[in-house]
TORLO-803956 format. One record per atom (N, C-alpha, C, O): x, y, z. Coordinates in steps of 0.05 Angstrom, whole numbers, plus 32768, in hexadecimal, padded with zeros to 4 digits. Layout:
BEGIN
XYZ ...
This chain:
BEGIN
80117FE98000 800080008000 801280198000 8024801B8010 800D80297FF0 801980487FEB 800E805A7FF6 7FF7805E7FF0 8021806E800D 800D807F8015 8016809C801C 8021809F8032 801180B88008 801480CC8008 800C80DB8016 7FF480DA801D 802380F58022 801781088033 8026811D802C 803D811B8023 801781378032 8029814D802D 8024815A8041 80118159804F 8042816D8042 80418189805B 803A81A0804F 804281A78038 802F81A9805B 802581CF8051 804F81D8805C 805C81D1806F 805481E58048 806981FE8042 8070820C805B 805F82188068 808C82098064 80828221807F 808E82388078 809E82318066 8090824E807C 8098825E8075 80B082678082 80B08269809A 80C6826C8073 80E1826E8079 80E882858085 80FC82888093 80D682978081 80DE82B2808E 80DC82B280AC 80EB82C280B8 80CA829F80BC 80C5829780D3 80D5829180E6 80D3829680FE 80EC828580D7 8101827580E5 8110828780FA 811182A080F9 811B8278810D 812C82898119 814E82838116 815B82728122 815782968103 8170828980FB 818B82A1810E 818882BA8110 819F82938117 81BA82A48121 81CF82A6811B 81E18295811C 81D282BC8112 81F082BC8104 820182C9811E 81F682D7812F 821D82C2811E 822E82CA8131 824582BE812B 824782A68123 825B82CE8130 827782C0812B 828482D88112 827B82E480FE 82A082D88124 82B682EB8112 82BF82D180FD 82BA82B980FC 82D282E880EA 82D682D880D7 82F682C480E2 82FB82B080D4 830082C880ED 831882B580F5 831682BC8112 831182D1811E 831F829F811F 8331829E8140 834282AC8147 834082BF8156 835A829F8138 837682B08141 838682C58130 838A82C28118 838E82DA813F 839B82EE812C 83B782ED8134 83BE82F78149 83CF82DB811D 83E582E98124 83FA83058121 8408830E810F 83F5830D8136 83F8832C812F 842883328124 843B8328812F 8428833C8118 845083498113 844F8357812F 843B835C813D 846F835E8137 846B8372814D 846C8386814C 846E83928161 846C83948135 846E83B0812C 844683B4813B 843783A58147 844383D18131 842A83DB813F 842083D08127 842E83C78115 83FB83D38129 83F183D68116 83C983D88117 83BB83DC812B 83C583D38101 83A383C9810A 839983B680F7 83A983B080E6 838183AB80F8 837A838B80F8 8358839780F4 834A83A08107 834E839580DA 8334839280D9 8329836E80D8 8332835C80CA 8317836C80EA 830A835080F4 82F0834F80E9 82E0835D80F6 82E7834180D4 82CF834180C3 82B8833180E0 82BF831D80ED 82A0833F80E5 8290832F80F7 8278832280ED 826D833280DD 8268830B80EE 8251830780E2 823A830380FC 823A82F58110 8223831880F0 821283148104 81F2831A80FB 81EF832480E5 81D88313810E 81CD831C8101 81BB8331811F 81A38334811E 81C88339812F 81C3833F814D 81DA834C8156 81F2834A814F 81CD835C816A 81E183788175 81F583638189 81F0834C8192 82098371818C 8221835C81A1 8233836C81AB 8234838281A1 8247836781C1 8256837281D1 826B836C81D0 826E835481D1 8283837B81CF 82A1837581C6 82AF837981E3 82AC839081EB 82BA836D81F1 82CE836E8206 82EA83648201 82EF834E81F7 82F583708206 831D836B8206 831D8361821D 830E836B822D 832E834A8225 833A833F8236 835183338236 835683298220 836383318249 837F83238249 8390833B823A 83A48338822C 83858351823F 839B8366822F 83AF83768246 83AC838E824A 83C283658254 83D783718262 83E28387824E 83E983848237 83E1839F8260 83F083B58257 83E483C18247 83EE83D78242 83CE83B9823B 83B883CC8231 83C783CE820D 83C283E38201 83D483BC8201 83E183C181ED 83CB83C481CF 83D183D481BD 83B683B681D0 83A083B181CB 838483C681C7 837C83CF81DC 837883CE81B1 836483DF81B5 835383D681A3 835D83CD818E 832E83D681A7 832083D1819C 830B83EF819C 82FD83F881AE 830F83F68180 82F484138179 82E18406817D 82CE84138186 82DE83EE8179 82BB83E78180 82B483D98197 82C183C6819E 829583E781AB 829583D181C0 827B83C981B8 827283B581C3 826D83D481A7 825083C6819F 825183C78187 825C83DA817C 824783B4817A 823D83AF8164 822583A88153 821983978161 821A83AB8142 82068398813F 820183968120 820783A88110 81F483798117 81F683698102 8213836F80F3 8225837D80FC 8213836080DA 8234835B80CD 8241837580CF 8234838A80CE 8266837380D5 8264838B80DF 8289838780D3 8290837880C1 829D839C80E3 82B4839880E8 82BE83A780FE 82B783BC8108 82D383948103 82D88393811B 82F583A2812F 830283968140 82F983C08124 831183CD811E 832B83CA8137 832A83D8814C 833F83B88133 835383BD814B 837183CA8145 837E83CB8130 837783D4815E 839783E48158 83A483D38172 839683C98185 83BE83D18170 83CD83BF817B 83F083C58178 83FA83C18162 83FC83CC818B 841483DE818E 842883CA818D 842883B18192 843E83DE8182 845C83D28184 845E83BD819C 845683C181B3 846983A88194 8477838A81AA 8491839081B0 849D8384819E 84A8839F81C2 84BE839B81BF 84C2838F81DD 84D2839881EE 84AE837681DF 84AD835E81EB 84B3833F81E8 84C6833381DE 84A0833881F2 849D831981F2 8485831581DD 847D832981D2 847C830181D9 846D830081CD 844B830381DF 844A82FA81F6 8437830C81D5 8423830A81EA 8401830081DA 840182FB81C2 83EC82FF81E7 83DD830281DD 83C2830C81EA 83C083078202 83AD831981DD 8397831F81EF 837C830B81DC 837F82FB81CA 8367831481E5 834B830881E9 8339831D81E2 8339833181F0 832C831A81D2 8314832381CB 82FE831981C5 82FD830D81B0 82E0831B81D6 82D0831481D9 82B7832581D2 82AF833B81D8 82AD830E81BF 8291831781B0 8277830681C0 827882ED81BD 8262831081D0 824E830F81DB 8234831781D6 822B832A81E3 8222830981C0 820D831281BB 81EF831B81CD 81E4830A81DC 81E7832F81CA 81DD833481E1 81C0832E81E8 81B8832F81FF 81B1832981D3 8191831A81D4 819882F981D0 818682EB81D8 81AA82EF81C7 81A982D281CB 81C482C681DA 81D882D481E0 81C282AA81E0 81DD82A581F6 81F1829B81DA 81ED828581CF 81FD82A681D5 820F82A181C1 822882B881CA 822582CE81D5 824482AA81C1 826182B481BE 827482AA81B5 8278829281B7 828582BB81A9 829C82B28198 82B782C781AA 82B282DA81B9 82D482BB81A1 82E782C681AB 82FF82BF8197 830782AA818C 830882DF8198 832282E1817C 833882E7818D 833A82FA819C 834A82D38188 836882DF8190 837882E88184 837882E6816C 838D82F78191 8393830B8185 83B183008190 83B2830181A9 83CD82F38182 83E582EA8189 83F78302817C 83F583058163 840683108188 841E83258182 843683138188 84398306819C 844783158170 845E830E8171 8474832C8184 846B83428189 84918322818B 849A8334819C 84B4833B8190 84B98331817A 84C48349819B 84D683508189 84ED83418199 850483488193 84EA832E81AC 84FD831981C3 84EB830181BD 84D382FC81BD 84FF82F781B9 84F582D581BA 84F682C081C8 850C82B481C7 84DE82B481DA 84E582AB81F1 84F7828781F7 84EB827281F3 8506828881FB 8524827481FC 851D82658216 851182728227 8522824F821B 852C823A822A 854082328230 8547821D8225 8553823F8245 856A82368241 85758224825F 856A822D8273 858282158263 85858210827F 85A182218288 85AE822B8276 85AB822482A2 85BD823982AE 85D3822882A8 85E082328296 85DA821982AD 85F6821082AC 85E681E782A6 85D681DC82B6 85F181DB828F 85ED81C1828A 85FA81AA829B 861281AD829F 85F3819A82A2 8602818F82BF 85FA817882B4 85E3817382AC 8610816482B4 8611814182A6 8613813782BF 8619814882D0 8611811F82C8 8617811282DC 861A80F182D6 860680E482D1 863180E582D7 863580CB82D0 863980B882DE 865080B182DD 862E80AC82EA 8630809E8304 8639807E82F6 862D807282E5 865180778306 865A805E82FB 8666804F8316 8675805B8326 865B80338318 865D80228330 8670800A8323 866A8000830E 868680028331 86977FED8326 86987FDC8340 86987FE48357 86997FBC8336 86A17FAD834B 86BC7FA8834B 86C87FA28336 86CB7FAB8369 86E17F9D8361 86E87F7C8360 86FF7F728360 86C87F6B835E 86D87F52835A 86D67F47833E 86DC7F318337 86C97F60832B 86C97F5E830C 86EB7F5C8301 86F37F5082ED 86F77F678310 87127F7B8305 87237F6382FF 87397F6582F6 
């Protein structure tokens, strides 16, 4: 037995669809200064917070946003170590977030070295081998 049924159409406009999310994770930044436009996709207003930015090297023109957007940063000379900060995107009518890092190379490069190399050879003889 064969047996047909159909659905009535729903209408697509109805849906509740979310866009959210920058266009890349990680930024490796040169250590010279510079700035960094960050493409954002959205379809809802959201909140930009910097974090992990010791020394404040780090600046973001935008702290709100809303729908697709960009995401303008400036970021100063390294004549450090290498470092990195955190930037956090928090949408603010739904529980959704994304986070872009931001890695600065330094103008010192961090080494491993031990203080002084120390061998130690420990050798046991019998004397009724001899």
């Amino acid at each position: 037995m064969l047996s047909l049924s159909a659905c009535e159409l729903d209408n697509g406009d109805e849906a509740n669809f979310e866009e959210f999310g920058a266009d890349g994770k990680t930024y490796t930044l040169s250590s010279d200064a510079g700035d960094l436009a960050i493409k954002v996709y959205s379809n809802q207003n959201y909140n930009i917070a910097l974090e992990d930015n010791n020394g404040e090297w780090v600046a973001v023109a935008e702290r709100n946003l809303s729908g697709d957007g960009t995401l303008h940063v400036e970021y100063d000379f390294n004549d450090g170590f290498p470092r990195m900060a955190k930037i956090c995107l928090t949408a603010t009518s739904a529980n959704l977030s994304d986070t872009i890092y931001l890695k600065q190379k330094g103008v010192k490069t961090p080494t491993f070295k031990l203080a002084k190399p120390n061998i130690c050879l420990l050798y046991t003889s019998d004397a009724a081998d001899d």
